[in-house]
One Martini backbone bead per residue (centre of mass of N, CA, C, O) as a GRO file, in nm:
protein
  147
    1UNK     BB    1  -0.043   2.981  -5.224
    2UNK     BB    2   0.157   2.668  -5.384
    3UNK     BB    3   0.117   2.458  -5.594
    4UNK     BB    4   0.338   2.169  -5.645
    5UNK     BB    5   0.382   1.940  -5.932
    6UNK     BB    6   0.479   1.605  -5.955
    7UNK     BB    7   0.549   1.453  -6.259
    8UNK     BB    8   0.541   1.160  -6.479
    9UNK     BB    9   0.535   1.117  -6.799
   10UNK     BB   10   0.317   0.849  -6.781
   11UNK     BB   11   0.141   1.059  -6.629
   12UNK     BB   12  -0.139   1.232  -6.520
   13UNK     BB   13  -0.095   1.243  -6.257
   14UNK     BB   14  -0.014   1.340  -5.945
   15UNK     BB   15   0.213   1.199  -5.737
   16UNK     BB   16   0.264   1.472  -5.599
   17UNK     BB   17   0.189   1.742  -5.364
   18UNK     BB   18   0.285   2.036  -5.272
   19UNK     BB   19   0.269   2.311  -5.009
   20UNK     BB   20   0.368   2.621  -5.046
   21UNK     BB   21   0.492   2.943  -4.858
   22UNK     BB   22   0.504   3.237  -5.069
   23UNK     BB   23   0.630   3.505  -5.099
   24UNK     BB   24   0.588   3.808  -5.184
   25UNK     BB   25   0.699   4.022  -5.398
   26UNK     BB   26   0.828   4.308  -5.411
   27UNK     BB   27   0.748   4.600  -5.549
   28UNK     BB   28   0.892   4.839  -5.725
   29UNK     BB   29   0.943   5.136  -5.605
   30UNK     BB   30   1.056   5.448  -5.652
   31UNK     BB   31   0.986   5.624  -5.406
   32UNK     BB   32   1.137   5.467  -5.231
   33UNK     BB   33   1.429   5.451  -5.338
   34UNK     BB   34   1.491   5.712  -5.329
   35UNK     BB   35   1.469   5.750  -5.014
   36UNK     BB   36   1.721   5.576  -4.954
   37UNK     BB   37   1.925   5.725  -5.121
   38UNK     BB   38   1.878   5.958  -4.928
   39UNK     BB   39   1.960   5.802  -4.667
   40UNK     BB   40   2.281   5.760  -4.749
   41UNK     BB   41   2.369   6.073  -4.818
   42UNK     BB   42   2.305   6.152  -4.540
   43UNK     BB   43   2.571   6.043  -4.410
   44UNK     BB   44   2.724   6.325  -4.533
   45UNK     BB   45   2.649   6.485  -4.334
   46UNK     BB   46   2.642   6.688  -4.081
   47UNK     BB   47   2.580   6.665  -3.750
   48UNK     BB   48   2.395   6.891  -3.751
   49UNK     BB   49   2.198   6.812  -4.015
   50UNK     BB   50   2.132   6.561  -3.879
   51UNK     BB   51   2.015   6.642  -3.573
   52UNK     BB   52   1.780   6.837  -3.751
   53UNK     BB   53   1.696   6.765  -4.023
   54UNK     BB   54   1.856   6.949  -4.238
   55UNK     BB   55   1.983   6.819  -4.531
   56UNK     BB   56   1.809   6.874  -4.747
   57UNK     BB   57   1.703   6.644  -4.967
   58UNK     BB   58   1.824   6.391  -4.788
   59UNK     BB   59   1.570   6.513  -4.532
   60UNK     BB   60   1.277   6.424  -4.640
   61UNK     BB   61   1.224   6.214  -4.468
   62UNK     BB   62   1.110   6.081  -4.180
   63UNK     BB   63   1.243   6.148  -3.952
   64UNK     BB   64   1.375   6.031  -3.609
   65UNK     BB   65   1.599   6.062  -3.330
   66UNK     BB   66   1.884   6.116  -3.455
   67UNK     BB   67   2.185   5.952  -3.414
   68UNK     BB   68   2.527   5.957  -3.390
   69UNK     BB   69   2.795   5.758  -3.505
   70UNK     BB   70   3.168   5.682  -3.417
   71UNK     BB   71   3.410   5.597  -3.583
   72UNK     BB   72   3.717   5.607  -3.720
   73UNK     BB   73   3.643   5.700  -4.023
   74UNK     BB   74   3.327   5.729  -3.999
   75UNK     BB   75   2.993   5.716  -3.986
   76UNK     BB   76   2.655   5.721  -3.840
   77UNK     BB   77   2.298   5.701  -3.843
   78UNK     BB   78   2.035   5.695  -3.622
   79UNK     BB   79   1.638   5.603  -3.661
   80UNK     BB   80   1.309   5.711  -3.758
   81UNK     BB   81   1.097   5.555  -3.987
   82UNK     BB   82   0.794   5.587  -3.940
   83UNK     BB   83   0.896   5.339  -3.717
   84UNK     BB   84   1.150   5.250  -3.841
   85UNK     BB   85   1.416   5.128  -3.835
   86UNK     BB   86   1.744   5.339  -3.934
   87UNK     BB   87   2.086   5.261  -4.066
   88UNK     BB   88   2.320   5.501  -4.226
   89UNK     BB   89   2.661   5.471  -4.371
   90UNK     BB   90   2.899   5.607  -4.388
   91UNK     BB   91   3.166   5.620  -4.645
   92UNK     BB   92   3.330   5.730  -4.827
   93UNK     BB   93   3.541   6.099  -4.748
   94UNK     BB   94   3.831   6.016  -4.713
   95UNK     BB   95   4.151   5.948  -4.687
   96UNK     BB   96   4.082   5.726  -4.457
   97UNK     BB   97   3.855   5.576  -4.610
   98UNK     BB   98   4.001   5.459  -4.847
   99UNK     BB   99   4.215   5.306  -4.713
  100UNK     BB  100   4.016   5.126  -4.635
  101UNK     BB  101   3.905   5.019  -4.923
  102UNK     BB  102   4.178   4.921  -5.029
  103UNK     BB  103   4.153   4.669  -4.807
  104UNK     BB  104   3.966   4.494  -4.977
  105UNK     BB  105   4.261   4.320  -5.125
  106UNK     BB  106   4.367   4.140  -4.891
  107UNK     BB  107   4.041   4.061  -4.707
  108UNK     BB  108   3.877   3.831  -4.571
  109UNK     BB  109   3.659   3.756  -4.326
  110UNK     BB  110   3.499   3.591  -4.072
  111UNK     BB  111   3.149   3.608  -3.975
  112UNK     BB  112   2.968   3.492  -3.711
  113UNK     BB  113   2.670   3.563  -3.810
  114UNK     BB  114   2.697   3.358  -4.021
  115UNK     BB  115   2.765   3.102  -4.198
  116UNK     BB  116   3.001   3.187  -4.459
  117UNK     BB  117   3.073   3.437  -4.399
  118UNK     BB  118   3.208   3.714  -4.520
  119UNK     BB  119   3.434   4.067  -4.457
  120UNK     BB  120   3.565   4.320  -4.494
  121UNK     BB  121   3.824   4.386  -4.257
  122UNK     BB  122   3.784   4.707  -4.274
  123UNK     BB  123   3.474   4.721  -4.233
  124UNK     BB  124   3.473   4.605  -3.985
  125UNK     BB  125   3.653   4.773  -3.800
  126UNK     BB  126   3.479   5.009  -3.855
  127UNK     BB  127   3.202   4.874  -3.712
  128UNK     BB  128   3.326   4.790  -3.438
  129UNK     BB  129   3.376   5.134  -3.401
  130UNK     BB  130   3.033   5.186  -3.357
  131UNK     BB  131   2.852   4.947  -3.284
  132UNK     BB  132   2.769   5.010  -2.966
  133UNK     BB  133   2.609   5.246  -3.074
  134UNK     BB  134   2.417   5.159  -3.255
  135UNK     BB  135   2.272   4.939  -3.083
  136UNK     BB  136   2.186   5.133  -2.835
  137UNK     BB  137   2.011   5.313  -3.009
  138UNK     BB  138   1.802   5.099  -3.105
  139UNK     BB  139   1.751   5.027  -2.792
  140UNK     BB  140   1.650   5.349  -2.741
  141UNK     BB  141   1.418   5.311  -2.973
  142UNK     BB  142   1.287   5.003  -3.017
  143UNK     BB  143   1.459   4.797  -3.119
  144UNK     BB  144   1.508   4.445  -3.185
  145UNK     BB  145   1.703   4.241  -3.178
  146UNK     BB  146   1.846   4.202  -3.484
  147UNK     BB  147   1.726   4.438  -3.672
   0.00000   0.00000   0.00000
């Protein structure tokens, strides 16, 4: 907790003292960050050296449980790492997601999971197409709705 006293200058005493509960700061760990980027690389993987976690220095991290899912342009896996949920995302790799990258000059779409959010329309519509299976698996590695 975190004291936060508001002064005006004529005064010593504090007008108003309020109380608020500050969350501690994640600090920053070299070995977690390498774990994270190589969880990204990892997408970019064979679906079979995903599916047996065994894609060389990418598949470093404790993975369990993998599952592939198929967009129209690129791929995600879903899995379990140390006990929590974990989702990462295939980027560019070939001619037909880079197309999907230029659409990004193009426009931003309303995305109605936050007020005033906005994704660009190509990502979204990639994401839509593998949407239900990244769900589905969450939901069937147990993994609460919204994760």
């Amino acid at each position: 907790l975190k004291a936060v006293c508001i002064r005006h200058s004529h005064r010593a005493q504090p007008v108003m003292k309020v109380v608020v509960a500050l969350p501690l700061a994640a600090a920053y760990n070299q070995d977690t960050a390498l774990e994270y980027a190589k969880l990204a690389g990892a997408a970019y993987c064979s679906d079979s050296a995903l599916e047996a976690w065994s894609c060389g220095d990418k598949c470093s991290a404790d993975v369990k449980s993998v599952k592939i899912c198929k967009g129209d342009t690129t791929k995600s896996f879903v899995g379990l790492w140390d006990g929590t949920c974990v989702v990462s995302f295939e980027g560019t790799s070939n001619v037909q997601s880079f197309i999907t990258d230029l659409e990004f000059w193009k426009s931003a779409t309303d995305w109605n999971v936050c007020d005033g959010c906005k994704v660009h329309s190509g990502f979204l519509k990639e994401y839509k197409s593998m949407q239900s299976c990244v769900k589905q698996t969450l939901a069937d590695l147990g993994c609460p709705s919204g994760s």
